[in-house]
C-alpha positions in Angstrom: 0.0 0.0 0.0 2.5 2.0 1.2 4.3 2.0 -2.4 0.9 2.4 -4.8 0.5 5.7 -2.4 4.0 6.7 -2.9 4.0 5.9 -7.6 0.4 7.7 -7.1 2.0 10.9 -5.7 4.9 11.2 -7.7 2.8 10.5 -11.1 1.1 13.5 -9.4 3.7 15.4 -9.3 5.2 14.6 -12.7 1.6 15.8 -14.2 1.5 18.9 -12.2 5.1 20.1 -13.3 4.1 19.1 -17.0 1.4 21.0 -16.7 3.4 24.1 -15.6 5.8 23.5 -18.4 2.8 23.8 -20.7 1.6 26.8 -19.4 5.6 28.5 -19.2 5.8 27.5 -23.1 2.4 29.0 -23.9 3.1 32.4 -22.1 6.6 32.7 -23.9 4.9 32.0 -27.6 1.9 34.1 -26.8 1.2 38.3 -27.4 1.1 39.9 -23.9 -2.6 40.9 -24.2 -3.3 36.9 -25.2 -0.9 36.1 -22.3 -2.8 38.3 -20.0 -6.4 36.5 -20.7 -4.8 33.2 -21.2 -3.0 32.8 -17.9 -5.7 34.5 -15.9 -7.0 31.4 -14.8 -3.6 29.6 -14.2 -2.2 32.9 -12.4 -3.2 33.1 -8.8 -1.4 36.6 -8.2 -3.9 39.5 -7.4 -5.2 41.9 -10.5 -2.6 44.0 -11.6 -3.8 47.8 -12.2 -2.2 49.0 -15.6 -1.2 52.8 -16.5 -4.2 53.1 -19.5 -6.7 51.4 -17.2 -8.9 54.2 -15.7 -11.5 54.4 -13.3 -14.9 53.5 -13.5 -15.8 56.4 -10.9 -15.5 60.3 -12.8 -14.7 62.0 -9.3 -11.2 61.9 -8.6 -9.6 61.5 -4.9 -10.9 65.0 -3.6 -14.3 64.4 -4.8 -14.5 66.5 -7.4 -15.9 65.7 -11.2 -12.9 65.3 -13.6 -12.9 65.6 -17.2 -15.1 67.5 -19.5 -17.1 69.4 -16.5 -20.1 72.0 -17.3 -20.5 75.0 -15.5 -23.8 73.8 -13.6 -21.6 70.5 -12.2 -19.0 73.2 -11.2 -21.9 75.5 -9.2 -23.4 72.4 -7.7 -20.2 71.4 -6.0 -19.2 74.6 -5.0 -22.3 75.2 -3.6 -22.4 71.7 -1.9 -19.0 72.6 -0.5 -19.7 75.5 1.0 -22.9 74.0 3.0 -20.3 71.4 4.4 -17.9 73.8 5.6 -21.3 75.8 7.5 -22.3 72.4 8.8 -19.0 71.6 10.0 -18.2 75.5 11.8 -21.6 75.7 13.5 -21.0 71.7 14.8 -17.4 73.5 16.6 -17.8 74.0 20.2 -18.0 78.2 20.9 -14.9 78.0 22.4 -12.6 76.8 19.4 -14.9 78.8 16.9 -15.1 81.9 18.8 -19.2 82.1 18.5 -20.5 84.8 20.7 -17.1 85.7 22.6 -17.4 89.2 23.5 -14.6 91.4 22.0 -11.3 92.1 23.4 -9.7 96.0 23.4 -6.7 96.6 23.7 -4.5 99.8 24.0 -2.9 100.2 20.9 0.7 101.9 22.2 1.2 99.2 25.5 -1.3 96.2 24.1 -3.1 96.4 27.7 -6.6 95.3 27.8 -9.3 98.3 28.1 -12.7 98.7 29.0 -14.9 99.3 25.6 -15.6 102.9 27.4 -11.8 103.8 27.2 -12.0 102.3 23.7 -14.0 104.4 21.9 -12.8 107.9 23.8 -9.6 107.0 22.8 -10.5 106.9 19.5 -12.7 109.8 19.4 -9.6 112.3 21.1 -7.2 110.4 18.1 -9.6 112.0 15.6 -10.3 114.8 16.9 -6.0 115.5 16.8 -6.3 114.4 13.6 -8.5 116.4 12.4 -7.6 119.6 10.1 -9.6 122.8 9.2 -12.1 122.3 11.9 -12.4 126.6 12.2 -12.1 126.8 8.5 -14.8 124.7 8.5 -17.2 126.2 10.6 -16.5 129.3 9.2 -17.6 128.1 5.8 -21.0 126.6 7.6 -21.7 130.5 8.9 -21.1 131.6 5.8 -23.0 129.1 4.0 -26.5 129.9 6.3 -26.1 133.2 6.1 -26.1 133.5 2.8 -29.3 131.0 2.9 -31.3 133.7 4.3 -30.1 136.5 1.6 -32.5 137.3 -1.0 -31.8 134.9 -4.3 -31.3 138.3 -6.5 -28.3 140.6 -5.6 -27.5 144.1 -7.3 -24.0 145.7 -8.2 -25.1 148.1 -4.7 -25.2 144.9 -2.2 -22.5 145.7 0.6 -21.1 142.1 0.7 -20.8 141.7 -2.7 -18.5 145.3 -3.0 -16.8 144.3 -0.1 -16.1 141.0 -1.5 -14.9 142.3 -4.3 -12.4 145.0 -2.8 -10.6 142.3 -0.9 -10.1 140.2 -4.0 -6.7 140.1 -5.2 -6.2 140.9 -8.6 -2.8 140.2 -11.0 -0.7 143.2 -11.1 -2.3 145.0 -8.2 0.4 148.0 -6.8 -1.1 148.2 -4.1 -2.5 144.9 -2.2 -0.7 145.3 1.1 -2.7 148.5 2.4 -5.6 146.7 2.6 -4.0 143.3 4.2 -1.9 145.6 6.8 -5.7 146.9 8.2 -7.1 143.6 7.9 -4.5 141.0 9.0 -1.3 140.9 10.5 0.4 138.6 8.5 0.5 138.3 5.1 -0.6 135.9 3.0 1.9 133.2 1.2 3.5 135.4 -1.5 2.6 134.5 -5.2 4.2 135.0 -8.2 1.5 137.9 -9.4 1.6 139.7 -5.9 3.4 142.8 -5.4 5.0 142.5 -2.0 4.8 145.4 0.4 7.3 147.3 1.7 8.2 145.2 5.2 8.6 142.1 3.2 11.5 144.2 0.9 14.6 143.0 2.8 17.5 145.8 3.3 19.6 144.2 1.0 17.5 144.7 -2.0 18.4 146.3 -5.6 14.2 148.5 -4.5 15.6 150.0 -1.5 19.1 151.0 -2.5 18.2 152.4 -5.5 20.3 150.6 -8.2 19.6 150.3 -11.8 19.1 146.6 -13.1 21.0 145.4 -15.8 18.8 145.0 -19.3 18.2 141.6 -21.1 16.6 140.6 -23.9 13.2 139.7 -22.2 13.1 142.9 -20.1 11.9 141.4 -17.2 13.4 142.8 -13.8 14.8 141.2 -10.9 13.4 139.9 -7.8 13.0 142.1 -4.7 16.2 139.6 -3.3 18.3 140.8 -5.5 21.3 142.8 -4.1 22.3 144.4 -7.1 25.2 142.4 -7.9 25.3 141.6 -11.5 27.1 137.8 -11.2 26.7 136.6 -14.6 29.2 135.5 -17.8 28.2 139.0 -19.5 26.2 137.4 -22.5 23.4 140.0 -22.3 25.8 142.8 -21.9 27.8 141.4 -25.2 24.8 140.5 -27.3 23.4 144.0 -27.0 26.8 145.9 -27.8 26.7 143.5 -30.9 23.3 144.6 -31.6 24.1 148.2 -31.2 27.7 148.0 -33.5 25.4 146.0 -36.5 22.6 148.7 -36.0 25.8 151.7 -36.1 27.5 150.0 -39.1 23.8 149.6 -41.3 23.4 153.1 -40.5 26.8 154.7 -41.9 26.4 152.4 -44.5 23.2 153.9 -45.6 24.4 157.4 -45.1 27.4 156.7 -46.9 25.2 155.5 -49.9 23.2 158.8 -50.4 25.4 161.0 -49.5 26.2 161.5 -53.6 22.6 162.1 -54.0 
């Protein structure tokens, strides 16, 4: 017995390894796709996932649609996401979300915590100091409901009006400072078109020592700074004896031809 069990299990064994002969030989003559379905029953290795296999599912690991997506898909999800993330904040305890936590005020120069009261009158004295043209502004308020309750038509004869229009400043005014000297003390930033008074003429002036100024060819005059010191290259002075000596020469010239006449 003990020999029939023995031949029976080694005849076994010769069959199974002549069956995986078989198979070897088949797999080395076959295609790899006809290799693939052929030894799929004879293969007892898990499925293998290949590169050009894809997914049966369209959403991709994030749960989002991939591929050719419409805009409707794309405002569903977004939508959908946004309801999660409200679901999930309102389901955080107050404490880690902050829900209903009364507000903390601090002072801005030490970082101290302050009383909402101290709060807000700091902030109210930081605009006040910040604030610019508060007089100018209230002036412009008078002056605006005043002239509310003036009549709506106005003649040449209305005081305000004439007065108005004598302290307007006008280009090439002489005499602008007799009017500010009653009105004001100080004078008012000095422009280009104002004639300055007298005070503002400083001692050192070309005005008060009585010099004569050099000509140019614009004929505009020096500033009232001017100290009378002409510190130029002499171009002027040059180009205007040149001028002169052509003007001399054309004019004996001319004399000397009709003087035969």
């Amino acid at each position: 017995m003990e020999k029939k069990k023995k031949s029976f299990e080694c005849e076994q064994e010769e069959s199974r390894i002549e069956g995986a002969a078989d198979i070897a030989a088949e797999a080395i003559y076959m295609s790899p796709l006809r290799r693939s379905r052929a030894s799929s029953a004879a293969n007892l290795s898990p499925p293998r996932k290949f590169k050009n296999e894809r997914s049966e599912s369209p959403n991709s690991s994030h749960g989002r649609k991939t591929g050719l997506v419409s805009g409707r898909d794309i405002k569903t999800e977004i939508d959908e996401t946004k309801k999660e993330e409200l679901l999930r904040f309102n389901a955080l305890d107050p404490s880690v979300s902050g829900r209903g936590a009364q507000p903390i005020y601090r002072d801005p120069k030490t970082g101290q915590r302050i009383s909402k009261d101290e709060f807000l009158n700091s902030r109210k004295n930081k605009e006040i100091k910040l604030g610019k043209g508060l007089a100018q502004k209230r002036a412009r308020l008078q002056e605006i409901q005043v002239e509310k309750n003036k009549p709506f038509a106005r003649s040449r004869d209305d005081p305000d009006l004439d007065s108005m229009l004598k302290k307007r400043v006008r280009w090439g005014d002489p005499m602008p400072h007799y009017y500010l000297v009653m009105k004001k003390k100080h004078f008012e930033p000095v422009l280009g078109f104002v004639v300055p008074p007298q005070e503002e003429v400083p001692s050192h002036s070309w005005i008060r020592r009585g010099l004569d100024t050099t000509p140019n060819r614009y004929g505009i005059k020096p500033g009232r700074h001017w100290d009378g010191v002409d510190r130029s290259i002499g171009y002027e002075k040059d180009m205007f004896k040149r001028i002169n000596e052509k003007r001399a020469t054309e004019r004996e010239a001319y004399l000397w031809s009709v003087s035969d006449m």
